[in-house]
N, CA, C and O atoms as CSV, one atom per row, in Angstrom:
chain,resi,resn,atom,element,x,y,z
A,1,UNK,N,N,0.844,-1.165,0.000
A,1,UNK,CA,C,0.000,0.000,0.000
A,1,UNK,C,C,0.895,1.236,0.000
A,1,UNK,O,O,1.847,1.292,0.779
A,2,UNK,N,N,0.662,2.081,-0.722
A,2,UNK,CA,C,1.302,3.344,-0.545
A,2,UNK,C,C,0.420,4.752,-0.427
A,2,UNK,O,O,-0.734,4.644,-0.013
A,3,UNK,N,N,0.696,5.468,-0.617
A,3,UNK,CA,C,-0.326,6.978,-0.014
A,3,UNK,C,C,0.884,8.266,-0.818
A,3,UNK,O,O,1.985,8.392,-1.353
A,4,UNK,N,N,-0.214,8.908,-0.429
A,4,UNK,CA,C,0.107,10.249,-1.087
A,4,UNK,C,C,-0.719,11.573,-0.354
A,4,UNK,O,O,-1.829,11.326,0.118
A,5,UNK,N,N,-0.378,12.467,-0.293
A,5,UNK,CA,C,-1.054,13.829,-0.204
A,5,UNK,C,C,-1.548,14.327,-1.733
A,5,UNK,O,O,-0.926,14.423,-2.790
A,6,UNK,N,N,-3.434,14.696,-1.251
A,6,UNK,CA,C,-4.208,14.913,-2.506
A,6,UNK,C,C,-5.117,16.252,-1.851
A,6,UNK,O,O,-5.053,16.662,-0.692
A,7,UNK,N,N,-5.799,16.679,-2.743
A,7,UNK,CA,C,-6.780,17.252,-2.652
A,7,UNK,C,C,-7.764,16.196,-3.256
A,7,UNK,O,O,-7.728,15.595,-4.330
A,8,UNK,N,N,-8.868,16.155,-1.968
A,8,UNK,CA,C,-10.165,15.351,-2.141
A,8,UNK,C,C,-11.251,16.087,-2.072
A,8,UNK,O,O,-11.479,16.168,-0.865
A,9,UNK,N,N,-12.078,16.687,-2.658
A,9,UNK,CA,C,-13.490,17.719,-2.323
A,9,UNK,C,C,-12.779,18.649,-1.968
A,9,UNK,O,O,-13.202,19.059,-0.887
A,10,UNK,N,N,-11.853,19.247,-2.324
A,10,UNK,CA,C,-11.228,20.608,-1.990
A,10,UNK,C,C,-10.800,20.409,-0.485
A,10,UNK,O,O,-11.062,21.316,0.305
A,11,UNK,N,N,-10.241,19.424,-0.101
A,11,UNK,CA,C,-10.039,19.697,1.293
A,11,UNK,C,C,-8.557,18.672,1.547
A,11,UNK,O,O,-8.813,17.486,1.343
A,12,UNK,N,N,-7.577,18.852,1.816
A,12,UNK,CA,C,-6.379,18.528,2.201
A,12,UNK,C,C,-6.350,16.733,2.532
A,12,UNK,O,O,-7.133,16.375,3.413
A,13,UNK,N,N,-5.774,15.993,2.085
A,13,UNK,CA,C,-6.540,14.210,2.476
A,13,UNK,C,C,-5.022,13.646,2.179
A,13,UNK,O,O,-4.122,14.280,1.627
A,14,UNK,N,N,-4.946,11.993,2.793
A,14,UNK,CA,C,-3.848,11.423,2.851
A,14,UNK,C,C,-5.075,10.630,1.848
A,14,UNK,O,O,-6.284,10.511,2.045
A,15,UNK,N,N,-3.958,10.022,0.380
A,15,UNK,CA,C,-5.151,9.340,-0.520
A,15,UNK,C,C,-4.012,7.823,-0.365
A,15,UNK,O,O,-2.790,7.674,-0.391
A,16,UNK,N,N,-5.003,7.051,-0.228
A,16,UNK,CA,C,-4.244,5.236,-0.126
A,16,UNK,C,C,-4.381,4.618,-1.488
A,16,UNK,O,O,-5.509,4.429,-1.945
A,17,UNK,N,N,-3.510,4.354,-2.036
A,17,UNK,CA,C,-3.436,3.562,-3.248
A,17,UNK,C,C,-3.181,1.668,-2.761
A,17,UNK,O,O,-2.651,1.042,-1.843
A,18,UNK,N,N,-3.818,1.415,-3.834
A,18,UNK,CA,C,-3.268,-0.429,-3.827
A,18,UNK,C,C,-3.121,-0.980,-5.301
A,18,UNK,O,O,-3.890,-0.696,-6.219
A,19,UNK,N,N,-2.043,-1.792,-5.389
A,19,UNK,CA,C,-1.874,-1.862,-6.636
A,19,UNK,C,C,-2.200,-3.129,-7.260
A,19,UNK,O,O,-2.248,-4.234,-6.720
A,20,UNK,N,N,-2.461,-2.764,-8.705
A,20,UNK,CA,C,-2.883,-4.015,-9.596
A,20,UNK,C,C,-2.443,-3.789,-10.779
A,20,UNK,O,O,-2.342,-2.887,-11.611
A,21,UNK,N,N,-2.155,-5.139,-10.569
A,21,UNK,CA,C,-0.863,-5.180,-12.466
A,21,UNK,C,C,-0.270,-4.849,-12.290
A,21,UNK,O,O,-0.058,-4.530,-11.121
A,22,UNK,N,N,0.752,-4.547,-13.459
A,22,UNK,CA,C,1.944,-3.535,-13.710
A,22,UNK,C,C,2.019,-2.232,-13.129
A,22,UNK,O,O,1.599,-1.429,-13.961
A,23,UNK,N,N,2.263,-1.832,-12.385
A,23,UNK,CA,C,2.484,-0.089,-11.965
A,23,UNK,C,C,1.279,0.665,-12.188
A,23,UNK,O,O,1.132,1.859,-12.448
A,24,UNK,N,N,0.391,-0.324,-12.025
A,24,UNK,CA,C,-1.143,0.517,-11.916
A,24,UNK,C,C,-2.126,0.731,-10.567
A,24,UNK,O,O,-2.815,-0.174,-10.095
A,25,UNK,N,N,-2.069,1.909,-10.110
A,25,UNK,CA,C,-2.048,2.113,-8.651
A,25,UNK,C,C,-3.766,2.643,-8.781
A,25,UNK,O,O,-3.935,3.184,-9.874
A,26,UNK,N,N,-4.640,2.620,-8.199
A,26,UNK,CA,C,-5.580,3.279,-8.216
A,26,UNK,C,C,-6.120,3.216,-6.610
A,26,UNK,O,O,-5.836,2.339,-5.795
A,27,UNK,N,N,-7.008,4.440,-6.387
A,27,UNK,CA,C,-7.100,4.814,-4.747
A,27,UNK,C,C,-8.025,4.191,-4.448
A,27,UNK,O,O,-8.957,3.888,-5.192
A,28,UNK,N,N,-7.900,3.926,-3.367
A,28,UNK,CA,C,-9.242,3.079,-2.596
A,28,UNK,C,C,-9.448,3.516,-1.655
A,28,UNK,O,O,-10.508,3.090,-1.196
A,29,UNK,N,N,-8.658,4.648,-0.662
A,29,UNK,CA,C,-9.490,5.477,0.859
A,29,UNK,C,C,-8.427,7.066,0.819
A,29,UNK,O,O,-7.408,7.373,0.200
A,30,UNK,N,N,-9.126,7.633,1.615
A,30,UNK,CA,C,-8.695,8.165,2.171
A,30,UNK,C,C,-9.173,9.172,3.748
A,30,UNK,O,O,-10.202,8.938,4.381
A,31,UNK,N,N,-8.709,9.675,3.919
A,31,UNK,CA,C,-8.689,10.217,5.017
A,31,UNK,C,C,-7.944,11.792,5.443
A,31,UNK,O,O,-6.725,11.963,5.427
A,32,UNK,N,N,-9.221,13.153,5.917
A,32,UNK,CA,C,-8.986,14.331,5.867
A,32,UNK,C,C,-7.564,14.777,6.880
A,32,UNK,O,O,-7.578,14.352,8.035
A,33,UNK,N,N,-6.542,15.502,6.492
A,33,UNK,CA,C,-6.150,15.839,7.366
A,33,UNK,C,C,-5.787,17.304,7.796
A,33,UNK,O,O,-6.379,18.085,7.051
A,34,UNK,N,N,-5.034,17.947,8.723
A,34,UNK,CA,C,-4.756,19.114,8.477
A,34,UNK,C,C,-3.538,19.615,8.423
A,34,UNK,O,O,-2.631,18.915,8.874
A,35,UNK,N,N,-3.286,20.661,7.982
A,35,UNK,CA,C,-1.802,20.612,7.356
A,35,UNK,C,C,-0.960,21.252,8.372
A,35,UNK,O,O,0.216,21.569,8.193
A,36,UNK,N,N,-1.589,21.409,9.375
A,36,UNK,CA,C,-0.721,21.600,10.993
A,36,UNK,C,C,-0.326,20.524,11.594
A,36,UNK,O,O,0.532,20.476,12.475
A,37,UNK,N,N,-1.072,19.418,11.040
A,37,UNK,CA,C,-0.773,17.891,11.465
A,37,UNK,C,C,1.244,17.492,11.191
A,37,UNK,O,O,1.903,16.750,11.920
A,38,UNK,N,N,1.584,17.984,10.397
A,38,UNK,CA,C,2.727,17.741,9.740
A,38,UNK,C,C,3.794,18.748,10.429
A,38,UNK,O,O,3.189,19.721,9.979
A,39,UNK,N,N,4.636,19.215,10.986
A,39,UNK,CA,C,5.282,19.812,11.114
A,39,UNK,C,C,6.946,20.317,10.796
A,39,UNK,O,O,7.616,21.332,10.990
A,40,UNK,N,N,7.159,18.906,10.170
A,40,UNK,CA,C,8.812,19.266,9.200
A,40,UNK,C,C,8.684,19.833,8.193
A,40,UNK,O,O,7.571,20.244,7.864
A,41,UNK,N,N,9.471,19.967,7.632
A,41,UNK,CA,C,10.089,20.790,6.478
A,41,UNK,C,C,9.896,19.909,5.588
A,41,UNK,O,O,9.374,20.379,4.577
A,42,UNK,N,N,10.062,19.044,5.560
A,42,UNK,CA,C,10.256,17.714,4.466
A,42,UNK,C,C,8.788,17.373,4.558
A,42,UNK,O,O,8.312,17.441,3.425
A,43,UNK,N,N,7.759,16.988,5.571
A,43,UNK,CA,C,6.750,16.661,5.470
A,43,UNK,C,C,6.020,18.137,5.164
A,43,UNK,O,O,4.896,17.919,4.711
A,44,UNK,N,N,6.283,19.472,5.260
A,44,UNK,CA,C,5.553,20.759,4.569
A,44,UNK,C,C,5.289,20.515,2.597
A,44,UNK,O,O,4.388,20.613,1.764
A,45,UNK,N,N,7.143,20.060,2.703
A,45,UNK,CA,C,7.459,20.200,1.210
A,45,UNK,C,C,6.809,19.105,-0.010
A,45,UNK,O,O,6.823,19.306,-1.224
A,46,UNK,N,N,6.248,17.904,0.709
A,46,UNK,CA,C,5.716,17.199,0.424
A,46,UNK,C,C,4.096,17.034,0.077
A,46,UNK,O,O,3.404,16.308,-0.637
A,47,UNK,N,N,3.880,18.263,1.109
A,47,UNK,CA,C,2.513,18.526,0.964
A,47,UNK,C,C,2.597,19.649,-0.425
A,47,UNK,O,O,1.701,19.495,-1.255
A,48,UNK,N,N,3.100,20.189,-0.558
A,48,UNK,CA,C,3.025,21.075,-1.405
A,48,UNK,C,C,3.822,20.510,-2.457
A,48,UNK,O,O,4.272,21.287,-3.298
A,49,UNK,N,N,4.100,19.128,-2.557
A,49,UNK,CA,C,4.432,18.794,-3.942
A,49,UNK,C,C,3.398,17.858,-4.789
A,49,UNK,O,O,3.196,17.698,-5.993
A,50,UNK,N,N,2.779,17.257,-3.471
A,50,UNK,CA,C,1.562,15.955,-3.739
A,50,UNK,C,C,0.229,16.821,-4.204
A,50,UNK,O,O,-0.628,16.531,-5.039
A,51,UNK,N,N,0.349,17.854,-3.457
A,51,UNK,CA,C,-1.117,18.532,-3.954
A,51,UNK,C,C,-1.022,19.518,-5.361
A,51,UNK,O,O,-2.001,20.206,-5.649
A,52,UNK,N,N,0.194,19.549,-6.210
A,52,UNK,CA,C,0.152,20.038,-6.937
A,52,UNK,C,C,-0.345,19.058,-8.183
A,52,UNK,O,O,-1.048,19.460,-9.111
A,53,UNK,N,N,-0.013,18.141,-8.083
A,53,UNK,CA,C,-0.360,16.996,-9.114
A,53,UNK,C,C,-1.508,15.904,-8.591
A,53,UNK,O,O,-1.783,15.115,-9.495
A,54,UNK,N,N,-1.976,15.751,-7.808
A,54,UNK,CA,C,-2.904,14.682,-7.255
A,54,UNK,C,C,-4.501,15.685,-6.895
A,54,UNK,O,O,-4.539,16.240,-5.797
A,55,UNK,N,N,-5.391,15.807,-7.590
A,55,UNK,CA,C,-6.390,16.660,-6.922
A,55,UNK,C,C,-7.781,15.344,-7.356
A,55,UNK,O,O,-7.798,14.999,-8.537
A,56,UNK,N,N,-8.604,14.844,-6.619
A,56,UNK,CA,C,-9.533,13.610,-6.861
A,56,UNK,C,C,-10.824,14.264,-6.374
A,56,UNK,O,O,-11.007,14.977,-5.388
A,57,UNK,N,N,-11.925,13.715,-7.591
A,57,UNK,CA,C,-13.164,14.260,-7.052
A,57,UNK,C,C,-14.229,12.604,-6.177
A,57,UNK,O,O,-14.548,11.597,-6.809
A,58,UNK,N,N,-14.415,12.759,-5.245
A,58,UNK,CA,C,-14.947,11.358,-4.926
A,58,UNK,C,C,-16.507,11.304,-4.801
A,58,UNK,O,O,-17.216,12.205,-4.352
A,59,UNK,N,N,-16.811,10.399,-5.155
A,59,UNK,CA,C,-18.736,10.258,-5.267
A,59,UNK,C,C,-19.348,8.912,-5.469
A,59,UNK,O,O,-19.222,8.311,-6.536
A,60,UNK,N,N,-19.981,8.458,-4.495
A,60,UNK,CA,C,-20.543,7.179,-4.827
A,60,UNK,C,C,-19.210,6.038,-4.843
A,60,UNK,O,O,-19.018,5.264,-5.780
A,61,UNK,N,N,-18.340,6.114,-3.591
A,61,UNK,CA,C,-17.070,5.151,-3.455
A,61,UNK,C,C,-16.349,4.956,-4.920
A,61,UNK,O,O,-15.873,3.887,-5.300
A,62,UNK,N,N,-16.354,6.140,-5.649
A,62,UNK,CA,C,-15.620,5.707,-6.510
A,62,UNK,C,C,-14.878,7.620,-6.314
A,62,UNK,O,O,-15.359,8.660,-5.864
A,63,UNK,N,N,-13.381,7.207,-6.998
A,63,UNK,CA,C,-12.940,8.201,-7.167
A,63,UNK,C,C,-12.413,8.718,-8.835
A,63,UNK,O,O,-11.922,7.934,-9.647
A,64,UNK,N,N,-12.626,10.054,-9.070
A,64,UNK,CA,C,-11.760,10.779,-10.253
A,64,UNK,C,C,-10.520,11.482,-10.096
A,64,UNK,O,O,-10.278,12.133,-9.080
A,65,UNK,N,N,-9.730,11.379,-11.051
A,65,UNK,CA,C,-8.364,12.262,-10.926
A,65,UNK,C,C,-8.911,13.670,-11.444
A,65,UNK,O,O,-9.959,13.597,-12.085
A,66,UNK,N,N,-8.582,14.431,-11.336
A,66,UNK,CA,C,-9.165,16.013,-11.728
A,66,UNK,C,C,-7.672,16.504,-12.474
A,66,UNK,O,O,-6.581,16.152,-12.025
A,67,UNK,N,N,-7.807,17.224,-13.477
A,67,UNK,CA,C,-6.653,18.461,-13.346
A,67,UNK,C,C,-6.288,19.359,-12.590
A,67,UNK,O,O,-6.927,20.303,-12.126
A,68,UNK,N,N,-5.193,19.049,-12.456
A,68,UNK,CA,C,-4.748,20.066,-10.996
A,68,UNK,C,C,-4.389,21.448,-11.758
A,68,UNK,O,O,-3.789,21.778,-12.780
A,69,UNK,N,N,-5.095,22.083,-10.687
A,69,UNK,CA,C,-4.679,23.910,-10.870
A,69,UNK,C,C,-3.785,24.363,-10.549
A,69,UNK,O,O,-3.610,25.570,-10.715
């Protein structure tokens, strides 16, 4: 299992991936967090690298990748 920092419904989320096949990861949970939760430098910089490329719209247990802004 691996994870990532996303934007989920516009709101800051740790997104859980599980994988199938070849290098094909798709999300199956996640969970809101807040970005005071984190307090290093490395875990700041991370947030602000995951949420530039990862933004998911979720509805009906299924999720979309969105274009990130």
């Amino acid at each position: 299992m691996t994870w990532c920092f996303g934007i989920v419904r516009g709101r800051l989320a740790e997104v859980y991936f599980e994988s199938r096949g070849e290098g094909e990861k798709l999300p199956f949970a996640h969970c809101y967090v807040s970005k005071k939760e984190y307090k290093t430098k490395q875990e700041q910089r991370w947030i602000v690298e995951d949420t530039k490329r990862t933004w998911f719209s979720f509805h009906s247990k299924r999720y979309r990748l969105l274009p990130s802004n």
